[in-house]
C-alpha positions, 0 to 999 in steps of 0.5 A: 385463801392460801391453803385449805386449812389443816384439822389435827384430832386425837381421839374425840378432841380437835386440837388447836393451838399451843397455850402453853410451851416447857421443857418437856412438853407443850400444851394445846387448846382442845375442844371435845367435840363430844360435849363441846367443852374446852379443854387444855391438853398436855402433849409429851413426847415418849421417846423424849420422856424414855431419853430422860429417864422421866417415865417414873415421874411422869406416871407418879405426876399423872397418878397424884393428879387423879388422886386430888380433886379439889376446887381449887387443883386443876382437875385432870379429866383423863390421859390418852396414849398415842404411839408416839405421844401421851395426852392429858387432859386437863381443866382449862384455866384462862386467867394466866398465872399469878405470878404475871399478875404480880409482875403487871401490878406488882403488890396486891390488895391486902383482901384480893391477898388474903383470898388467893392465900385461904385458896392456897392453904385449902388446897395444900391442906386437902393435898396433904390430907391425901399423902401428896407433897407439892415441893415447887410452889411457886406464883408461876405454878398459881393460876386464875380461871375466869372468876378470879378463883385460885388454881394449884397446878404442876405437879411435876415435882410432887410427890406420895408419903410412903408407909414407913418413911418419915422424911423426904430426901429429894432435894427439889423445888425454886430455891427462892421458894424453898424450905432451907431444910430441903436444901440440906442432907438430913431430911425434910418433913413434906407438909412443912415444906410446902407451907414453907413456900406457901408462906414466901409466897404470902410475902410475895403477894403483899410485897410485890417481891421477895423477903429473905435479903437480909444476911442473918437468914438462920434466925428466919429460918426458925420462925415455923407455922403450921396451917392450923395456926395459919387458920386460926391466925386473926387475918386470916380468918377475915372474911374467910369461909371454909370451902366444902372438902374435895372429892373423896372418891374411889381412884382408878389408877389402872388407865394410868399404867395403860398409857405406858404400856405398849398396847396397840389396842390401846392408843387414841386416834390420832390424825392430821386433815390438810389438803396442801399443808396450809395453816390450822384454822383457829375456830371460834372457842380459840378466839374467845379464850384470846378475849378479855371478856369475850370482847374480841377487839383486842385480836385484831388491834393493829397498832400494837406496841412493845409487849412482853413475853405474848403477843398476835397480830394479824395479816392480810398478807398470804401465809407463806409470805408471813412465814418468809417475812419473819425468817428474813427478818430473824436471820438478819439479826442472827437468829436461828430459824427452824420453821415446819408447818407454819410454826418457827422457832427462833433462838439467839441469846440476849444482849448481855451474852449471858442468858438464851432465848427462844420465841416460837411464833405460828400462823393460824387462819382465822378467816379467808385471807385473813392469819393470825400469828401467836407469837411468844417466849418459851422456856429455855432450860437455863438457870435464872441469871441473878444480878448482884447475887439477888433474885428478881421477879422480873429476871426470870421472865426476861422476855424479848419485846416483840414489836409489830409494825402498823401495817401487821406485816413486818416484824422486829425482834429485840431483846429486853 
């Protein structure tokens, strides 16, 4: 083995790999080695949140989220604060979001439509119920859990009724999805606003893209719904039954404020366990949540081909000569390499000149002398390039293609 493995812990939960990679934050797999569960944890960075003046959103994202409970809302379990990072705790949902399952099969089954669109409108119902405003629904921001079932997440953007204000003024949201009214100086109505998306996003799910090319867009901007016509409408209320409301309970906001407050006393344990800086084990609830199905063949495939966006293999080769390989190989084709713990990133921009992008890729030891390396697309603060001035579902996800050769020990990389 090349080196003992590392362990990292914040607080009661072991922390693994990263899921999940934005802008501002990364999310972790975690398993709370209290209970055993599985959990999803959302790293961010303090310094990074106070440089751009995010604190306010942060707390009021965080704040909403402890607010809604409902089955169909990821579920924030609790947020801990490191002295340099804050943790949330969140619902681990394996299913991947709505939006890669449009992009593999495009348009839906009209009844598999329908029943992630009475998901939809349940949440964003109870939402409304409780003052919050999403403003940025969208598929990518829909996921599936293991049952199929729908779950709303990010909410980045949202926001609280305040007594005595009646319209909204942020102007905020994906323009593809947004309401117009947004978009104008004049003010918008929160709850027409989201059921304004829900809507496009209804279109997206039987059309498998998105409406509004046409050229005369005011008349369509006038054709308004509210969600109790959409619940009395006839296809919708095929084969839908009313969910049980969310949890109306007693909110607790004050270990919110506590974890932006810089109270020595008040930070979780964090801590790292190496020997010689080898990689992270990944243990076994990690290799489960990589499995369809808890079949675990697919992780150790070898004769993987093109995949967009994600993709592993594994590797017999020591792990220092995995990390070697893959930065000779990248710096041949231009890249730039940042490389630290076993985790490179690397950033170039796509063939057309027009568009960056970066892949970060991470080593993991899933056996002796055995590695696996997770290799995906992040998120590159950019707008979407839109050809012909139309908007594409596949433009924003233009993900390199990452090609692992037959033996798992070479690596190419292309754009796609």
């Amino acid at each position: 083995m090349a080196g003992a493995a590392r362990k990292k812990r914040v607080g009661r939960y072991e922390v693994g790999r990263t899921i999940g990679q934005g802008t501002f934050a990364k999310v972790k797999f975690a398993v709370d080695s209290d209970t055993g569960a599985a959990v999803a944890m959302k790293v961010l960075d303090k310094d990074t949140i106070l440089n751009h003046r995010m604190l306010h959103q942060i707390k009021r994202e965080i704040s909403i989220m402890k607010i809604v409970r409902h089955p169909n809302i990821v579920r924030l379990n609790e947020v801990l604060a490191g002295k340099t990072k804050i943790y949330i705790i969140l619902e681990l949902i394996t299913g991947g979001e709505l939006f890669d399952k449009i992009a593999r099969q495009g348009k839906l089954r009209e009844n598999e439509a329908r029943k992630y669109f009475q998901q939809l409108i349940d949440a964003i119902d109870y939402c409304h119920s409780k003052g919050v405003y999403h403003r940025d629904l969208k598929p990518e921001n829909l996921l599936l859990n293991s049952h199929g079932n729908l779950k709303v997440s990010d909410f980045g953007l949202s926001t609280l009724a305040q007594k005595g204000v009646g319209l909204l003024h942020t102007t905020c949201g994906t323009p593809n999805y947004v309401a117009p009214e947004v978009l104008s100086n004049n003010g918008y109505d929160g709850s027409a606003a989201d059921v304004w998306s829900c809507g496009v996003i209804l279109y997206v799910l039987m059309a498998g893209y998105l409406p509004f090319e046409e050229n005369d867009l005011p008349t369509l901007y006038d054709k308004r719904i509210t969600i109790e016509q959409i619940r009395e409408d006839t296809w919708f209320k095929k084969t839908y039954v009313a969910i049980k409301s969310g949890e109306d309970e007693t909110v607790d906001l004050d270990d919110v404020q506590a974890v932006f407050d810089n109270i020595e006393d008040k930070y979780v344990s964090e801590q790292v366990t190496h020997n010689d800086g080898g990689p992270l084990m990944m243990n076994a609830f990690e290799m489960i949540t990589l499995s369809q199905g808890l079949d675990l063949s697919a992780l150790f495939d070898r004769q993987q081909e093109f995949v967009k966006r994600q993709t592993r293999f594994v590797s017999r080769k020591p792990a220092k000569t995995i990390v070697a390989t893959i930065e000779v190989v990248a710096e041949s084709m231009g890249l730039k390499v940042h490389s630290q713990n076993y985790k490179l990133r690397l950033e170039g921009v796509s063939s057309n000149r027009m568009s960056p992008f970066a892949v970060v890729l991470q080593v993991f030891e899933v056996a002796p002398s055995l590695f696996m390396v997770d290799v995906r697309k992040v998120a590159v603060l950019q707008e979407p390039v839109h050809q012909d001035g139309k908007y594409n579902l596949e433009t924003d996800r233009s993900f390199c293609e990452i090609r692992i050769a037959a033996d798992g020990d070479m690596l190419a990389l292309r754009d796609s």
